[in-house]
N, C-alpha and C positions, 0 to 999 in steps of 0.2 A: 704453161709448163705441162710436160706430159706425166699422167700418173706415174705411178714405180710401183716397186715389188721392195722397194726401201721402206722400214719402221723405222722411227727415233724413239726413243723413250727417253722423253726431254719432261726436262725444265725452266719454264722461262726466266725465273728467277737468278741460273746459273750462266754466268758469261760464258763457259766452255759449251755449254749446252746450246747454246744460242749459237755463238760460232759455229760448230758444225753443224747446224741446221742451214747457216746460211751458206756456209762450203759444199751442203746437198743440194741448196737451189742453185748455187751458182754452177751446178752442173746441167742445168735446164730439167733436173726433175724435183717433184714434187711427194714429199715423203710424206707417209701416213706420219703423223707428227701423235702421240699419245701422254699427257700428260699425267705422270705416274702418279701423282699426288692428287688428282681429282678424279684419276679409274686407277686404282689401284692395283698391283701384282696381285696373278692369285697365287698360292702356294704352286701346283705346277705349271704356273706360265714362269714363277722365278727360276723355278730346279729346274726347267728346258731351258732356259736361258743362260743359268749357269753352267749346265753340262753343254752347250753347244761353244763357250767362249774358254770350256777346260778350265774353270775354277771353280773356289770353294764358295758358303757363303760370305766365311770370314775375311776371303780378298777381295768381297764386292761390298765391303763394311762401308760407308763415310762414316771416318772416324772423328769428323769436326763436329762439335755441337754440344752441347747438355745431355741433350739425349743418351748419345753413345756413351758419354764419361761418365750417366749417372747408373746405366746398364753394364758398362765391362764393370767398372767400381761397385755394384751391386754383388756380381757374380764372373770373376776374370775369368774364366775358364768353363765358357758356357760352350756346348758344342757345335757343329757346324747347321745339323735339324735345328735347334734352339734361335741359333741367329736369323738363318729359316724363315721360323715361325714371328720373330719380331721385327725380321725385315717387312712380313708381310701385313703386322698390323702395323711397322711403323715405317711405310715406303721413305719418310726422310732419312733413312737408315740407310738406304741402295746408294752408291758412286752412278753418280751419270758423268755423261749418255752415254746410252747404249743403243748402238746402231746395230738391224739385221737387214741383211741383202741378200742375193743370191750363191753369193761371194762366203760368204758368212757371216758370224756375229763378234761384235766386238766392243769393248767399254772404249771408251774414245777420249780417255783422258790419258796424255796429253792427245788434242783433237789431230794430232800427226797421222796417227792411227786408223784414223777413217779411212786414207788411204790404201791401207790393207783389206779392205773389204768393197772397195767403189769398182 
């Protein structure tokens, strides 16, 4: 396969995430593949990523898990900096994947999506 100018910011753990990882190769290339949970976001690689795909932090929340239910239930009305700052220590917090290409950038849930950026 031939490199790209394609990033994933996957999860192997997430069936959608794996899907479009393999909807990337099955295009014959070969994406920087970055596993957000073992290099984590920095605070401006998240806020570039979220201004490039025109959302907030609070529409790239995963709202499934302990985690989230026991932080909105902490404090419902924390601001969009705030989620921010605990997306970034807490990357199981971010919606995957998130694909950038030259195309642009895009959350890939549902993985339909990718095809707006391929």
């Amino acid at each position: 396969m031939k490199p790209s100018t394609i990033t994933l910011f996957h999860n192997p753990q997430c069936s959608t995430s794996r899907n479009v990882l393999a909807a990337i190769r099955e295009t014959g290339v070969e994406p920087t593949v970055i596993d957000y949970l073992k290099q984590p976001y920095t605070r401006d690689q998240l806020a570039s990523l979220l201004k490039a795909m025109g959302m907030s932090a609070s529409h790239l929340l995963r709202k499934k898990g302990d985690l989230y239910a026991s932080l909105a239930a902490d404090q419902p009305d924390r601001s969009d900096a705030e989620w921010l700052d605990l997306m970034v220590q807490h990357p199981v917090l971010v919606e995957r994947p998130i694909v950038v290409t030259p195309r642009g950038t895009v959350l890939c849930r549902p993985k339909d999506r990718l095809q707006d950026v391929l």
